[in-house]
C-alpha positions as CSV (number, residue, x, y, z in Angstrom):
1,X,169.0,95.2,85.3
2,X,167.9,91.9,86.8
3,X,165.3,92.3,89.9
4,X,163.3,90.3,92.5
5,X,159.7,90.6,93.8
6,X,159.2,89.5,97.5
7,X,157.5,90.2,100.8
8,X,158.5,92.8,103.0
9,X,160.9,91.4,105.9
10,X,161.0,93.7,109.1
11,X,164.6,95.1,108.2
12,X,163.0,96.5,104.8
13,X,161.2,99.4,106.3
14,X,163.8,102.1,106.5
15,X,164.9,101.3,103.0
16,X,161.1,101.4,101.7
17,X,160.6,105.1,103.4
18,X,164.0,106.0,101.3
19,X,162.7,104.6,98.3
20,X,158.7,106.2,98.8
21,X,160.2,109.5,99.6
22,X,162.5,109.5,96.6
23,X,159.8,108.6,93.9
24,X,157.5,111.1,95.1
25,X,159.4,114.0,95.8
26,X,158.7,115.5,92.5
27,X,155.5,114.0,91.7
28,X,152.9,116.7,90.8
29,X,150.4,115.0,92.5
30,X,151.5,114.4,95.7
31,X,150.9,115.7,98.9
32,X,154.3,114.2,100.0
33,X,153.3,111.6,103.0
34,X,153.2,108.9,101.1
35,X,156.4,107.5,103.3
36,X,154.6,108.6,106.2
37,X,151.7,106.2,105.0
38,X,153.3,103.5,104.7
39,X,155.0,103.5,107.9
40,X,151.3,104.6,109.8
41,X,149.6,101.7,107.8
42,X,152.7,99.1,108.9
43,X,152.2,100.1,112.0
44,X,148.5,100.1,112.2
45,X,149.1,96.2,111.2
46,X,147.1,97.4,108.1
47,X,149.3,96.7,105.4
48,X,147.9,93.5,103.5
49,X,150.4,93.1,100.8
50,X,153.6,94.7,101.2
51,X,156.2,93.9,98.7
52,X,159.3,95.1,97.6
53,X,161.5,94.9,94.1
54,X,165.4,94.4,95.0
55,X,168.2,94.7,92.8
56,X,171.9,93.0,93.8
57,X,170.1,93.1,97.2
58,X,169.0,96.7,97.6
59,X,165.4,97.9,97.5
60,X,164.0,99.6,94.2
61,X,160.6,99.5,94.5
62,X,157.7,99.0,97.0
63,X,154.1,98.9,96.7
64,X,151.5,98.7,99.2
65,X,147.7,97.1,99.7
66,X,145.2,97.9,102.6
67,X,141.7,97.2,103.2
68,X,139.0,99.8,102.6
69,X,135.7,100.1,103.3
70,X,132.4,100.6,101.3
71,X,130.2,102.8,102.5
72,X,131.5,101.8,105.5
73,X,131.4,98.2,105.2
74,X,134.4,95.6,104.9
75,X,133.5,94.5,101.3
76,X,136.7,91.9,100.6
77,X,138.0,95.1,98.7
78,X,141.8,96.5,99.1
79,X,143.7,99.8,98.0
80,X,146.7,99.5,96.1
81,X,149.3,102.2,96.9
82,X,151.4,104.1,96.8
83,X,153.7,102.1,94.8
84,X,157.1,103.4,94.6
85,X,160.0,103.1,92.3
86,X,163.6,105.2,92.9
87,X,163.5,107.4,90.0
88,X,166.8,106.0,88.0
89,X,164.7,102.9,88.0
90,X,161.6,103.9,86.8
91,X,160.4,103.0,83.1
92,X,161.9,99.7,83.3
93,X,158.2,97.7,84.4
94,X,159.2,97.2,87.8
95,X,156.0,99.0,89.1
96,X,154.0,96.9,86.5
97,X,155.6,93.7,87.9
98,X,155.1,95.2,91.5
99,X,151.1,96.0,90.8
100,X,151.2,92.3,88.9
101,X,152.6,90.2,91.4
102,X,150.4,92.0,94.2
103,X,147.3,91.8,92.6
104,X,147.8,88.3,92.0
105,X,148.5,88.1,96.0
106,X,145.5,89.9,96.6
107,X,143.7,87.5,94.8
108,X,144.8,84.4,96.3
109,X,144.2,85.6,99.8
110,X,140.1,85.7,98.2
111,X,140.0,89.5,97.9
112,X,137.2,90.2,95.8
113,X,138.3,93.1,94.2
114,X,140.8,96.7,94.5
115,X,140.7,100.0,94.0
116,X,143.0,102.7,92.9
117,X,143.5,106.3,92.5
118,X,145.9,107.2,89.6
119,X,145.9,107.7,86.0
120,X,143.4,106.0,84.3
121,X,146.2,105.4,81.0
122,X,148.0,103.3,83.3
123,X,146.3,101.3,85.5
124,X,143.4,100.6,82.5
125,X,146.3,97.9,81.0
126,X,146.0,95.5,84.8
127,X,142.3,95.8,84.4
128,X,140.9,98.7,86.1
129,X,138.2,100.3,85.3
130,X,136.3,103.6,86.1
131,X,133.0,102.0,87.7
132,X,130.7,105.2,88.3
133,X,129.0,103.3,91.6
134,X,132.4,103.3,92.9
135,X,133.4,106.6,94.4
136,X,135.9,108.6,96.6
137,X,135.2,111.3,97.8
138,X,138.3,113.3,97.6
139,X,139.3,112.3,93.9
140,X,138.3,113.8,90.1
141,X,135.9,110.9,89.4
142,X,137.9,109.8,86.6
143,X,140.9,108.8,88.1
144,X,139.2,106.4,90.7
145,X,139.3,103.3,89.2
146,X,138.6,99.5,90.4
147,X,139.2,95.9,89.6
148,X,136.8,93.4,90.6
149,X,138.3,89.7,91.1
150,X,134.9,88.0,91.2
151,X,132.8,89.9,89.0
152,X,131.0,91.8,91.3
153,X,131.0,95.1,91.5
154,X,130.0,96.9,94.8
155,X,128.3,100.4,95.0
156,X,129.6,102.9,97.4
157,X,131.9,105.6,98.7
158,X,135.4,103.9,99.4
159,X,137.1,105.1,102.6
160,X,140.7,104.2,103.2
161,X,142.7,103.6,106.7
162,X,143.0,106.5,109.0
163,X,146.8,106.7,107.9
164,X,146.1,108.3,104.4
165,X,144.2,111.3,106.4
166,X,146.9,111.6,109.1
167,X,144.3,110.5,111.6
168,X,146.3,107.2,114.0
169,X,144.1,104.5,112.8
């Protein structure tokens, strides 16, 4: 299967809830708004990076960046996710090329770094790292992870937009 990487385009978004709402439906950790983010952090005007993987023109994958704050400070730093991936494509690296291609984004736009909540066995092979100054709140410790861009590493408790909490942001 041959597929493309590019930037949402307004007429994406009912196609990207399909596709969010399809990869985590039997997730086991997942508290099953992740479609509902999305759409809250589009319209919020929060979402960064938004790009999605297409296949013979229909959308396979999506992932998603927003700001976050540091100890409640705009640091330069983003979240990535979710990231999504209809399940009869998963396993073929079209989430790795999602998280590679947006990180890279990220980077150009002079992000100085991202965070991430997942497992650590996956994310550790794009660079992140559990960095014990860098905490959430809401998260076993060791599946917060981070990837400085500049080599600094900030120390703090991450917040993330309203729209992961169900609060309008």
């Amino acid at each position: 299967m041959t597929y493309c990487i590019r930037g949402e385009c307004p007429d994406d978004s009912l196609a990207i809830r399909q596709v969010t709402d399809a990869a985590f439906q039997r997730a086991t950790r997942s508290n099953g708004r992740e479609g509902v983010i999305v759409d809250d952090l589009r319209g919020a005007g929060a979402l960064t990076v938004s790009l999605v993987a297409t296949s013979d023109g229909r959308v396979v994958g999506h992932i998603a960046f927003s700001p976050v704050l540091i100890d409640g400070r705009d640091e330069g730093w983003f979240g990535l996710g979710p990231v999504s991936v209809l399940p009869e494509q998963q396993r073929r690296g079209i989430g790795a090329a999602l998280i590679t291609d947006g990180l890279a984004r990220l980077k150009a736009r002079g992000a100085r770094g991202c965070v991430v909540l997942g497992e650590p066995s996956y994310y550790q092979r794009f660079g992140f790292k559990r960095h014990p100054a860098v905490r959430y709140a809401d998260a076993p410790p060791e599946y917060f992870l981070n990837l400085s861009f500049d080599g600094a590493s900030p120390s703090g408790c991450v917040t993330y937009h309203n729209s992961f909490s169900g609060v309008d942001g």
